[in-house]
N, CA, C, O and CB atoms as a CASP TS submission, in Angstrom:
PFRMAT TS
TARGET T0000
AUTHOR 0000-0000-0000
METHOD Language model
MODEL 1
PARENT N/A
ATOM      1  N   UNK     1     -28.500  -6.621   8.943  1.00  0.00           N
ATOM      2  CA  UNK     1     -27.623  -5.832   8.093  1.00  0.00           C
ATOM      3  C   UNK     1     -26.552  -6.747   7.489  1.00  0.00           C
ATOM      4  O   UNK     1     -25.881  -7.542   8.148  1.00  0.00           O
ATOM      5  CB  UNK     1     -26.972  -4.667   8.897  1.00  0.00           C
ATOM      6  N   UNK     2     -26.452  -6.537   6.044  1.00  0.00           N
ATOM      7  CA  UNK     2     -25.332  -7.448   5.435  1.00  0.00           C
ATOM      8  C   UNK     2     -23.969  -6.874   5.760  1.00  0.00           C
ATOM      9  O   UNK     2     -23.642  -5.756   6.157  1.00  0.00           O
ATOM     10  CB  UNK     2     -25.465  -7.579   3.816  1.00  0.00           C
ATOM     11  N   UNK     3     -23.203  -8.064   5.451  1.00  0.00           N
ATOM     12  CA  UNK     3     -21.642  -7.614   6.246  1.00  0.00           C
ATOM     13  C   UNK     3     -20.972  -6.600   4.585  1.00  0.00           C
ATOM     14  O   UNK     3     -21.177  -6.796   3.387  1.00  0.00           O
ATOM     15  CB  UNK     3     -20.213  -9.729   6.848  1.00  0.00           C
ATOM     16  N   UNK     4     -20.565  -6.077   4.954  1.00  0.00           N
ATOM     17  CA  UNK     4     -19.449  -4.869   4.167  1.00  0.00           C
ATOM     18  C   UNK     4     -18.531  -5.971   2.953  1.00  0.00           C
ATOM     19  O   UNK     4     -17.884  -6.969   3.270  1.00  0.00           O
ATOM     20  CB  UNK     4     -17.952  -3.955   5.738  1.00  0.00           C
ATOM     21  N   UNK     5     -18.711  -5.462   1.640  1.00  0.00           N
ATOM     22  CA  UNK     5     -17.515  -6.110   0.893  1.00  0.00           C
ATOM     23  C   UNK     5     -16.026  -5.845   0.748  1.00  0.00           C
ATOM     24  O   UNK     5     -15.807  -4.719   0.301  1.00  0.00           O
ATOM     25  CB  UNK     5     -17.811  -6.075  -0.201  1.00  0.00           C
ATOM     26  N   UNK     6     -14.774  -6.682   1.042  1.00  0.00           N
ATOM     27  CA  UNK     6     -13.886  -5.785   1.012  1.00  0.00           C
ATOM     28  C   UNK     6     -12.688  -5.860  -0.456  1.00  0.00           C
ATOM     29  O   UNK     6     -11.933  -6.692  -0.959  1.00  0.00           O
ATOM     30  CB  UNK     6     -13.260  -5.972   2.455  1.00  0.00           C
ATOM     31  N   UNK     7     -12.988  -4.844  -0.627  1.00  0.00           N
ATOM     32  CA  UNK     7     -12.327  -4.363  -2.235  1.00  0.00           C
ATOM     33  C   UNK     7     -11.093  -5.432  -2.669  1.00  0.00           C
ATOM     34  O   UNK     7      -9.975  -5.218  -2.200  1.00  0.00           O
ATOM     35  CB  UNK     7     -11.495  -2.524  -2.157  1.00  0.00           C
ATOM     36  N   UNK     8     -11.280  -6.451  -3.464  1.00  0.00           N
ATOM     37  CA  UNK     8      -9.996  -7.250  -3.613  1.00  0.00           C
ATOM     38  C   UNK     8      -9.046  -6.329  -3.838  1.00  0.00           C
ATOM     39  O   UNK     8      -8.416  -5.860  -2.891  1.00  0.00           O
ATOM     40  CB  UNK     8      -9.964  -8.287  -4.707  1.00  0.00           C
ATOM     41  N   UNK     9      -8.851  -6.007  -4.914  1.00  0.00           N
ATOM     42  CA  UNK     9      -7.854  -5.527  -4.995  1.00  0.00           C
ATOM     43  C   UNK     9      -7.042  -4.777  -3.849  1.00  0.00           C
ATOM     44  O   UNK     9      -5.891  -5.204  -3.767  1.00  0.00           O
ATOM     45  CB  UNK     9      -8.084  -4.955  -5.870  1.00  0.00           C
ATOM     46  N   UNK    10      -7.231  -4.157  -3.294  1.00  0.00           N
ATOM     47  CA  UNK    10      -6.808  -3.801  -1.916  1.00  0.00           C
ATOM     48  C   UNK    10      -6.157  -4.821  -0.526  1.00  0.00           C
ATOM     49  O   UNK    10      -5.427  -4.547   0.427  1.00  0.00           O
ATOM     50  CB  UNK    10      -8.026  -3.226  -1.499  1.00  0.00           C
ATOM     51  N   UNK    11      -6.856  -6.113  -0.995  1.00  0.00           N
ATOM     52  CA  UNK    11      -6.234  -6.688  -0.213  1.00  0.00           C
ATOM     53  C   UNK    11      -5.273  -7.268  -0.747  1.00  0.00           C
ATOM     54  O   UNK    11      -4.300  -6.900  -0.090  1.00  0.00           O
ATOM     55  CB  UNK    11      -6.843  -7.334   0.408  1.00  0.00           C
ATOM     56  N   UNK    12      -4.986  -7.843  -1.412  1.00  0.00           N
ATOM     57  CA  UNK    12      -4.197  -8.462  -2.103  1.00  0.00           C
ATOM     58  C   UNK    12      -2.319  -7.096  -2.730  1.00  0.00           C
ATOM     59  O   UNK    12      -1.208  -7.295  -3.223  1.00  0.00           O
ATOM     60  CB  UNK    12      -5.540  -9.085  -3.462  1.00  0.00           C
ATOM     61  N   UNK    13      -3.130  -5.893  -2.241  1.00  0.00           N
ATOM     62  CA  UNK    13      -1.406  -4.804  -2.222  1.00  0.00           C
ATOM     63  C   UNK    13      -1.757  -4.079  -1.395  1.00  0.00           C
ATOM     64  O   UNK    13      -1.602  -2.944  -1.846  1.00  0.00           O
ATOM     65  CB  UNK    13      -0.753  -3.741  -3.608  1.00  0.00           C
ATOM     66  N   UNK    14      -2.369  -4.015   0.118  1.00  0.00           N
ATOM     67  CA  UNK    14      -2.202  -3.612   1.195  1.00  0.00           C
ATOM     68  C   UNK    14      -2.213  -4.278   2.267  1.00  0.00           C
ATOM     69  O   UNK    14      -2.482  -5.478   2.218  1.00  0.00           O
ATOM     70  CB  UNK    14      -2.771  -2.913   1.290  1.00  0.00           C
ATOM     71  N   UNK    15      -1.964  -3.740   3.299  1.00  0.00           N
ATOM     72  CA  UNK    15      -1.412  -4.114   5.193  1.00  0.00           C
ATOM     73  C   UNK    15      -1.760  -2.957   6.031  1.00  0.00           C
ATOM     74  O   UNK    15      -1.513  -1.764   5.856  1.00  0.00           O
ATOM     75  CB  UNK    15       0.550  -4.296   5.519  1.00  0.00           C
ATOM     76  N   UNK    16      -2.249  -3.428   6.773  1.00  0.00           N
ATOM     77  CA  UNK    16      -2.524  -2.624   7.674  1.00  0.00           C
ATOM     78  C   UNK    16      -1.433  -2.862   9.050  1.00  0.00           C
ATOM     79  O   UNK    16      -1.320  -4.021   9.451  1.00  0.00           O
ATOM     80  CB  UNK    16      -4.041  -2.832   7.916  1.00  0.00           C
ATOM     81  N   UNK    17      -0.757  -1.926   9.654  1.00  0.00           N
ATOM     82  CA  UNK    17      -0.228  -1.915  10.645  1.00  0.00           C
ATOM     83  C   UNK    17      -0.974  -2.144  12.121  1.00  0.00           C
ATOM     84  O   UNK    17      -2.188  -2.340  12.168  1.00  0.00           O
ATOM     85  CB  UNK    17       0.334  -0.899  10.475  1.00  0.00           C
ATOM     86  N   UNK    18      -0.161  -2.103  13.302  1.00  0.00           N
ATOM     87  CA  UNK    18      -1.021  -2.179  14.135  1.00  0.00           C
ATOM     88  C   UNK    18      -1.234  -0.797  14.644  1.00  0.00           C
ATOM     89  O   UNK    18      -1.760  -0.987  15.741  1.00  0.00           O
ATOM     90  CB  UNK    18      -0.701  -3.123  15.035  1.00  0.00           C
ATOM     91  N   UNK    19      -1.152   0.155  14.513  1.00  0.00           N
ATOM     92  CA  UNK    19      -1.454   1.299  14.661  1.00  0.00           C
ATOM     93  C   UNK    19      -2.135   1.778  13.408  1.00  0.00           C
ATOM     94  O   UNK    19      -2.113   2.995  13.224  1.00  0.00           O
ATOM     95  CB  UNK    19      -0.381   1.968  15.054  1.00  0.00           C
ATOM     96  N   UNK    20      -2.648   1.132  12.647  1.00  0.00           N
ATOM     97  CA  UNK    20      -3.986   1.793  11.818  1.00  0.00           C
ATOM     98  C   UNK    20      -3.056   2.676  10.630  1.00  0.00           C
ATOM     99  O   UNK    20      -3.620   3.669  10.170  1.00  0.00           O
ATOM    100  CB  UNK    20      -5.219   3.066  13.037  1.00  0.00           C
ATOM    101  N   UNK    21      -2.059   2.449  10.264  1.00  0.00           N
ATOM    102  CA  UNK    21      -1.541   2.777   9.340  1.00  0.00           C
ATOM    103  C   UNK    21      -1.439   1.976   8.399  1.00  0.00           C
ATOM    104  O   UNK    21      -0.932   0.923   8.785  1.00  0.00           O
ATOM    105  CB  UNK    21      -0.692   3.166   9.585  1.00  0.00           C
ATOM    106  N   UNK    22      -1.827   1.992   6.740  1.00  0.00           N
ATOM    107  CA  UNK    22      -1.551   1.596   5.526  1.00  0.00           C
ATOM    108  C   UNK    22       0.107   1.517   5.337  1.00  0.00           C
ATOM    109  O   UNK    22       0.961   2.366   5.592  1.00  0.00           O
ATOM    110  CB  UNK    22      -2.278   2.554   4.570  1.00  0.00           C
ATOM    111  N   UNK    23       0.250  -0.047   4.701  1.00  0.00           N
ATOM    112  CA  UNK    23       1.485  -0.088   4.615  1.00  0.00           C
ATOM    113  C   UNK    23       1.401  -0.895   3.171  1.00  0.00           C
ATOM    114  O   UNK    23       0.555  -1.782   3.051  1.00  0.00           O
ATOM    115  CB  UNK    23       2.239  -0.720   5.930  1.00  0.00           C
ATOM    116  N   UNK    24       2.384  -0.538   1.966  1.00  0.00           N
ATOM    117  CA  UNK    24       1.936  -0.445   0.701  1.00  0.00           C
ATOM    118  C   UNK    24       3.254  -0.747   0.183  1.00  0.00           C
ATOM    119  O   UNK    24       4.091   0.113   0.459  1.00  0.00           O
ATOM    120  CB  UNK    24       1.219   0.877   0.255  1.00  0.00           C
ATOM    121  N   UNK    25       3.723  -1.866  -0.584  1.00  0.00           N
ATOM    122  CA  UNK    25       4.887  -1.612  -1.653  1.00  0.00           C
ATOM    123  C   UNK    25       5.206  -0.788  -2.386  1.00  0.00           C
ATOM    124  O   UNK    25       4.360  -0.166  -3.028  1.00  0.00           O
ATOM    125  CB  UNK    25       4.970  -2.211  -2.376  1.00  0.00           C
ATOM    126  N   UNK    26       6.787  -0.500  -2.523  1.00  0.00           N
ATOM    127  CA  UNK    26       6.944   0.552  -3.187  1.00  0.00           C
ATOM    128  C   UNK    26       6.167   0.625  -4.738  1.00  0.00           C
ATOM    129  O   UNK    26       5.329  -0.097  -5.279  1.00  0.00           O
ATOM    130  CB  UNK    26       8.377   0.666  -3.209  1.00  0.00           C
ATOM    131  N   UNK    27       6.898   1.892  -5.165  1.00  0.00           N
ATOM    132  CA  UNK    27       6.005   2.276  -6.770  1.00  0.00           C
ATOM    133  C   UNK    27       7.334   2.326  -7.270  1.00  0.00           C
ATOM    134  O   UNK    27       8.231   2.842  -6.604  1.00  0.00           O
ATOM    135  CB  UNK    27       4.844   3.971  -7.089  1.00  0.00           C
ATOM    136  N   UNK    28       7.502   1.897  -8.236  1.00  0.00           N
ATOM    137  CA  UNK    28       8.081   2.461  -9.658  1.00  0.00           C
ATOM    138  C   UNK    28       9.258   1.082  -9.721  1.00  0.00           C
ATOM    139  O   UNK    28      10.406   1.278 -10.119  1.00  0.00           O
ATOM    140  CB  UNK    28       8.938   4.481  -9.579  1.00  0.00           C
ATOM    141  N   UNK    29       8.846  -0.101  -9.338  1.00  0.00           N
ATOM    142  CA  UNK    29      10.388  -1.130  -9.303  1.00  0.00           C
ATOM    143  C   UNK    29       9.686  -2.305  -9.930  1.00  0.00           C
ATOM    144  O   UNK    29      10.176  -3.426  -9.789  1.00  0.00           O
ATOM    145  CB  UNK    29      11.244  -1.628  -7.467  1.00  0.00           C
ATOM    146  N   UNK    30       8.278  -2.087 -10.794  1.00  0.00           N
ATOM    147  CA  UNK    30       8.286  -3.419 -11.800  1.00  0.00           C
ATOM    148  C   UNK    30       9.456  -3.655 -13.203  1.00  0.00           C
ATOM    149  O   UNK    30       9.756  -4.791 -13.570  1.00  0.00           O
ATOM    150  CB  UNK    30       6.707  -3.370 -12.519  1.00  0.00           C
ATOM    151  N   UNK    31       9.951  -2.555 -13.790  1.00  0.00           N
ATOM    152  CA  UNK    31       9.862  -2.567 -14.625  1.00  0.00           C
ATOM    153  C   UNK    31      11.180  -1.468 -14.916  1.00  0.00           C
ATOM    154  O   UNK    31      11.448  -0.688 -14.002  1.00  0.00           O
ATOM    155  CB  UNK    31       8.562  -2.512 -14.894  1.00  0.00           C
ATOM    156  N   UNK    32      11.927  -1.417 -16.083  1.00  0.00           N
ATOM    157  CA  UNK    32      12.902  -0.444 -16.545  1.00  0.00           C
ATOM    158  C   UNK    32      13.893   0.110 -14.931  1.00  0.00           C
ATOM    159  O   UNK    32      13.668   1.060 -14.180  1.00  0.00           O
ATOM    160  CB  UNK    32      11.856   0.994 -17.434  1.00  0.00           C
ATOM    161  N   UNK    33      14.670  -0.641 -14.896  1.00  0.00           N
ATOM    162  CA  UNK    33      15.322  -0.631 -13.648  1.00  0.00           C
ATOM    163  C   UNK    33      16.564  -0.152 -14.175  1.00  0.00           C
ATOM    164  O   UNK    33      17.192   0.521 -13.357  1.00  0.00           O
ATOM    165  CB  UNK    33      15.372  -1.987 -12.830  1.00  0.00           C
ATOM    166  N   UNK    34      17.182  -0.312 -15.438  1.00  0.00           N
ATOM    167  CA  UNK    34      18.204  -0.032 -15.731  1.00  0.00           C
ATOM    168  C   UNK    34      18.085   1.874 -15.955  1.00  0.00           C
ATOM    169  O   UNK    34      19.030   2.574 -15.590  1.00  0.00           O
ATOM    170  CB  UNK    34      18.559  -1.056 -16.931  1.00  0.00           C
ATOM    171  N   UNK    35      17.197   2.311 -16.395  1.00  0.00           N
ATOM    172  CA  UNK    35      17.131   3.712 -16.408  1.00  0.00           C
ATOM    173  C   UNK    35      16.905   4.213 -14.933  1.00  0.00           C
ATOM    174  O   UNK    35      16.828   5.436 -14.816  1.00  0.00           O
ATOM    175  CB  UNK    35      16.009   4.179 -17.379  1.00  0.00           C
ATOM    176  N   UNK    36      16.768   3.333 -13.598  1.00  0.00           N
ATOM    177  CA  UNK    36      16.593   4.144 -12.456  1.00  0.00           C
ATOM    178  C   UNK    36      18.023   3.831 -12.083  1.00  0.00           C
ATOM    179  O   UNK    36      18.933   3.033 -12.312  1.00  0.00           O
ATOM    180  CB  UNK    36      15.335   3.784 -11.365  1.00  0.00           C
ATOM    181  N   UNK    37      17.698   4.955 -11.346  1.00  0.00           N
ATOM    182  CA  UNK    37      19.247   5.418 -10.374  1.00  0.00           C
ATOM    183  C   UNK    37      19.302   3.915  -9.727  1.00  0.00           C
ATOM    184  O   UNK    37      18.402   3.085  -9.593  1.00  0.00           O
ATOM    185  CB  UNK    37      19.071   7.048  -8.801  1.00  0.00           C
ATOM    186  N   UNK    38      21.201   3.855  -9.243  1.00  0.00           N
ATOM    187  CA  UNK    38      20.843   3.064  -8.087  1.00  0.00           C
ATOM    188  C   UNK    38      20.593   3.698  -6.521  1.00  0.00           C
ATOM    189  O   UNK    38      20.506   2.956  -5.542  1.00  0.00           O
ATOM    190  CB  UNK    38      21.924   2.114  -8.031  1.00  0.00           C
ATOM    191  N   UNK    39      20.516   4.836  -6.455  1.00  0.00           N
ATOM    192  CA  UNK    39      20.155   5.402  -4.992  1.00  0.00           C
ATOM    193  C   UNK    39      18.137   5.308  -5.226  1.00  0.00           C
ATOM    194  O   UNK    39      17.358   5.439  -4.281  1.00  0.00           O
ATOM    195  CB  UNK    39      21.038   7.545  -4.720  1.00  0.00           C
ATOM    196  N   UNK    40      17.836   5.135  -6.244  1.00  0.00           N
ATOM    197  CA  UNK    40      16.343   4.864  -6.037  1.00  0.00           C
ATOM    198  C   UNK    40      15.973   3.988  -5.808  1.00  0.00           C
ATOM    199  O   UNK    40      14.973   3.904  -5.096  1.00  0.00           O
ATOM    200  CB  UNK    40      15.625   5.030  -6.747  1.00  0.00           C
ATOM    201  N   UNK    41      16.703   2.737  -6.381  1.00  0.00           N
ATOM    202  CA  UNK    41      16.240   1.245  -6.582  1.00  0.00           C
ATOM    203  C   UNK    41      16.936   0.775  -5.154  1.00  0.00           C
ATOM    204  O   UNK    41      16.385  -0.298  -4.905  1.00  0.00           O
ATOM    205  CB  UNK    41      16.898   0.347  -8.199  1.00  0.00           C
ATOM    206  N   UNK    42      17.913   1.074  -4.062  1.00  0.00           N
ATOM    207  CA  UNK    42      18.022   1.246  -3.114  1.00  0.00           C
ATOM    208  C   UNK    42      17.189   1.583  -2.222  1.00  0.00           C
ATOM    209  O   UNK    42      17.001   0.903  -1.213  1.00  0.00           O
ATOM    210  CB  UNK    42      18.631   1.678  -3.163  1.00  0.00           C
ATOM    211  N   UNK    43      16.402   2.999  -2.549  1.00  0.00           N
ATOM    212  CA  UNK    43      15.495   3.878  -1.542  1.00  0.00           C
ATOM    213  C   UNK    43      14.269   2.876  -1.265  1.00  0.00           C
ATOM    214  O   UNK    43      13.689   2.656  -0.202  1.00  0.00           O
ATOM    215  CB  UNK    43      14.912   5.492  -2.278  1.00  0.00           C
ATOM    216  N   UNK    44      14.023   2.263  -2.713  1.00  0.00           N
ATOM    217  CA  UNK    44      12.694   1.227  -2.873  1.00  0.00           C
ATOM    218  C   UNK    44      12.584   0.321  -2.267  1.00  0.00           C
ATOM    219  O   UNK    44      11.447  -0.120  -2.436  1.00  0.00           O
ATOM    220  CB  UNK    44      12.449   0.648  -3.927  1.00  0.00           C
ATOM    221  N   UNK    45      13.317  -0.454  -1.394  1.00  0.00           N
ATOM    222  CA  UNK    45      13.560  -1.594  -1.100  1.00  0.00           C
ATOM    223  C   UNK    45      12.225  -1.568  -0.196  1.00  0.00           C
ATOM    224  O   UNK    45      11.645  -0.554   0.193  1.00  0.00           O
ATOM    225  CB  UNK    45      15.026  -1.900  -0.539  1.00  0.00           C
ATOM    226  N   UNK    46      11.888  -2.831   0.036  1.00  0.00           N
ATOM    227  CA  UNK    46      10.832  -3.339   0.923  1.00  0.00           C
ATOM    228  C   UNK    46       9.271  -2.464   1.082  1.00  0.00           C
ATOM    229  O   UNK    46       8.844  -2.208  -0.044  1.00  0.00           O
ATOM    230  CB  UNK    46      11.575  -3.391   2.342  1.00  0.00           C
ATOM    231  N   UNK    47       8.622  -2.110   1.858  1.00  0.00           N
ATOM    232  CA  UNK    47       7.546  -1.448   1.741  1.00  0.00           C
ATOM    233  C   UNK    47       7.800   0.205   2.331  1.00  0.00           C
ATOM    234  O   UNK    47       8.717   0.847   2.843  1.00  0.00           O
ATOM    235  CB  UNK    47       6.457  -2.318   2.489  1.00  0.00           C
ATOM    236  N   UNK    48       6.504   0.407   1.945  1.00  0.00           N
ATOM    237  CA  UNK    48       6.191   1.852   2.617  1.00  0.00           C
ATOM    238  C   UNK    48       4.956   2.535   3.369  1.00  0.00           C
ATOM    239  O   UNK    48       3.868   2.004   3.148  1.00  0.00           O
ATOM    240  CB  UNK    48       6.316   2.651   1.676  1.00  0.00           C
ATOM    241  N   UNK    49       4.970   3.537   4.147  1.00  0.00           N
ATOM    242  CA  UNK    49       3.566   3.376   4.777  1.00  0.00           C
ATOM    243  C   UNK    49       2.648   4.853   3.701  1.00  0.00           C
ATOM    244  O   UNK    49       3.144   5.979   3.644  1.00  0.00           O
ATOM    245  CB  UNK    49       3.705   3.703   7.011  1.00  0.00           C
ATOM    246  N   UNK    50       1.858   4.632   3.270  1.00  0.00           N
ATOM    247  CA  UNK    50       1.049   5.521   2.526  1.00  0.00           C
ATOM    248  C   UNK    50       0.682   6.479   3.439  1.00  0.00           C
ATOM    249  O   UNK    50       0.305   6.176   4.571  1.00  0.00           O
ATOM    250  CB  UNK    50      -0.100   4.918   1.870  1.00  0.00           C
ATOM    251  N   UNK    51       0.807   8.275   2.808  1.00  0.00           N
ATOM    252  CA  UNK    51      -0.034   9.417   3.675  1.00  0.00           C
ATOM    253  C   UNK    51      -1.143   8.856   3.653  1.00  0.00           C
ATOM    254  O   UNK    51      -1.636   7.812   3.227  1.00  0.00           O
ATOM    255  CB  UNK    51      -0.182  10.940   3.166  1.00  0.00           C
ATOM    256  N   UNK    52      -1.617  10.288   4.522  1.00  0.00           N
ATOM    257  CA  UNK    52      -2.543  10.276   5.303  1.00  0.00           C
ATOM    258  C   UNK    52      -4.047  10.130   4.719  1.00  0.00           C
ATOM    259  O   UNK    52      -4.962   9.407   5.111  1.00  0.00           O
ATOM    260  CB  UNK    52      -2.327  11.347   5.993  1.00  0.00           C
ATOM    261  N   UNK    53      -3.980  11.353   3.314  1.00  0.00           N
ATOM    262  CA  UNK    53      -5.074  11.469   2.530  1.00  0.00           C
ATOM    263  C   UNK    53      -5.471   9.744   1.715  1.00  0.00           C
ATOM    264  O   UNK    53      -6.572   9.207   1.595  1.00  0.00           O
ATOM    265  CB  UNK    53      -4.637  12.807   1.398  1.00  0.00           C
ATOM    266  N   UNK    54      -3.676   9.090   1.141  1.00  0.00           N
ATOM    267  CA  UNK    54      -4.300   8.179   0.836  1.00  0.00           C
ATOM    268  C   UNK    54      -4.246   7.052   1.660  1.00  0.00           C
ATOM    269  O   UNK    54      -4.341   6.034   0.974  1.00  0.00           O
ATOM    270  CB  UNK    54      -4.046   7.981  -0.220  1.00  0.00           C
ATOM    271  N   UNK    55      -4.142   6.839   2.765  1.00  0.00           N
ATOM    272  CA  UNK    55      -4.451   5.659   3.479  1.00  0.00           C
ATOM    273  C   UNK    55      -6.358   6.164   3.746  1.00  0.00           C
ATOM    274  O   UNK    55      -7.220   5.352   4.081  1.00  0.00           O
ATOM    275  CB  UNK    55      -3.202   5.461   5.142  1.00  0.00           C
ATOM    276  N   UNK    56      -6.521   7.128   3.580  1.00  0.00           N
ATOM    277  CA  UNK    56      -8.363   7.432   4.433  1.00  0.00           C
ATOM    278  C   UNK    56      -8.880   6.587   2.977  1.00  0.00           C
ATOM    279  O   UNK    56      -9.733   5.705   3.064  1.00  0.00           O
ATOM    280  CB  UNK    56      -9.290   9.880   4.706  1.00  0.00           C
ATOM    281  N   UNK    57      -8.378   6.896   1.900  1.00  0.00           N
ATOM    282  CA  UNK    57      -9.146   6.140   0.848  1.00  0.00           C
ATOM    283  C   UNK    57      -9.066   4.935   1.063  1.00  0.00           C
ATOM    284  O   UNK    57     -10.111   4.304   1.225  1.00  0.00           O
ATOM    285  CB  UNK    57      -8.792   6.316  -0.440  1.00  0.00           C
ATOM    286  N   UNK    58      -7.761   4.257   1.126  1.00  0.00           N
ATOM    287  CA  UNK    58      -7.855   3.097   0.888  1.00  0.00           C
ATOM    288  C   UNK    58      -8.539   2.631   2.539  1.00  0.00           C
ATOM    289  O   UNK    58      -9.147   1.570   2.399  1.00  0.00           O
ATOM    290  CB  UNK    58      -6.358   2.506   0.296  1.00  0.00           C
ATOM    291  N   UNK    59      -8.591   3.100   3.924  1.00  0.00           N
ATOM    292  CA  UNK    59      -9.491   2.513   4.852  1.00  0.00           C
ATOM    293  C   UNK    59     -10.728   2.446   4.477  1.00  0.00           C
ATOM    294  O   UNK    59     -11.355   1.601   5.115  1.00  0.00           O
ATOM    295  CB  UNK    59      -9.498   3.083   5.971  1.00  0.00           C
ATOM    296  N   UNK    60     -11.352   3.022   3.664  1.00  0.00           N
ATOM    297  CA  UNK    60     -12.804   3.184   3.435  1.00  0.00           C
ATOM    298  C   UNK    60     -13.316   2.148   2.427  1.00  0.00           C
ATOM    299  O   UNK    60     -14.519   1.954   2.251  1.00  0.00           O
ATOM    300  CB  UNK    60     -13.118   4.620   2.926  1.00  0.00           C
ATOM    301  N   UNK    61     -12.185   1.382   1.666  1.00  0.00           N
ATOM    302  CA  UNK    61     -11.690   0.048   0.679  1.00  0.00           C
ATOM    303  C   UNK    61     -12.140  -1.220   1.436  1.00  0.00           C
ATOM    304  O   UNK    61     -12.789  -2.125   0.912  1.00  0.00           O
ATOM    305  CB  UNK    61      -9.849  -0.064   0.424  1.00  0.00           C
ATOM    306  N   UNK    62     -11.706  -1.192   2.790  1.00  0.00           N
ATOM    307  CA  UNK    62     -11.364  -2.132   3.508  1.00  0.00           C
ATOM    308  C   UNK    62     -11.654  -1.791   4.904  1.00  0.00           C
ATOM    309  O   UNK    62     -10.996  -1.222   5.775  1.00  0.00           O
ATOM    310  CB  UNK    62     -10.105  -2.449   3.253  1.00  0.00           C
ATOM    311  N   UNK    63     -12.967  -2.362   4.865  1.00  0.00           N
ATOM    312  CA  UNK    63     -13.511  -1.567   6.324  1.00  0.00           C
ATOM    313  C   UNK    63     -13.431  -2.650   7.909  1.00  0.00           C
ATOM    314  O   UNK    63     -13.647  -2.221   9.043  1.00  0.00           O
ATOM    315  CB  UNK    63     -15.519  -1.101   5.990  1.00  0.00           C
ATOM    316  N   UNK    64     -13.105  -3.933   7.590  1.00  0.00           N
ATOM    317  CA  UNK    64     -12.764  -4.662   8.518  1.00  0.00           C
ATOM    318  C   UNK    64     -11.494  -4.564   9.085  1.00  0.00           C
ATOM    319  O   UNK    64     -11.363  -4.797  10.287  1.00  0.00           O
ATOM    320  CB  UNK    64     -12.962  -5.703   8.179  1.00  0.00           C
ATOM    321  N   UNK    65     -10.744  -4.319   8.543  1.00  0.00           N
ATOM    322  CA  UNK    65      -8.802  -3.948   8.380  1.00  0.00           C
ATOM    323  C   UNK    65      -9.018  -3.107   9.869  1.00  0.00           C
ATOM    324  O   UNK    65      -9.879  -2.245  10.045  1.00  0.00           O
ATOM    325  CB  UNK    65      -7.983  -2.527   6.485  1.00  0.00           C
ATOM    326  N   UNK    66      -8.048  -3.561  10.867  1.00  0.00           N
ATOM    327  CA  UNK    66      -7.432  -3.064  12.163  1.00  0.00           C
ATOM    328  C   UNK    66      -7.086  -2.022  12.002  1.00  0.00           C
ATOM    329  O   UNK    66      -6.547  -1.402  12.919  1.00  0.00           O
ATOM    330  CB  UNK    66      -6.436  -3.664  12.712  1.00  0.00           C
TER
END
């Protein structure tokens, strides 16, 4: 049986935790920062862990991932 491909893109903007949780940079802080709040561009800081529905997608992306 051939080994499983795993979705570049996925690896390259996801993490997997050690408890099997997706952990994902925030959304919305490439770009037009001056029209966001600063309590958003605050809230954004560092990463985040993706629900539930979409971490099952993205595990099924990346089937070697802990």
């Amino acid at each position: 049986m051939p080994k499983m491909k795993t979705k570049s893109s996925c690896k390259k903007r996801f993490k997997m935790t050690a408890t099997g949780k997706v952990k994902a940079g925030q959304a919305g802080k490439r770009h037009g920062m001056i029209k966001r709040t600063t309590k958003f561009i605050r809230d954004a800081r560092g990463t985040t862990l993706l629900s539930a529905p979409d971490a099952k997608i993205i595990k099924g992306m990346m089937p070697y991932a802990r």
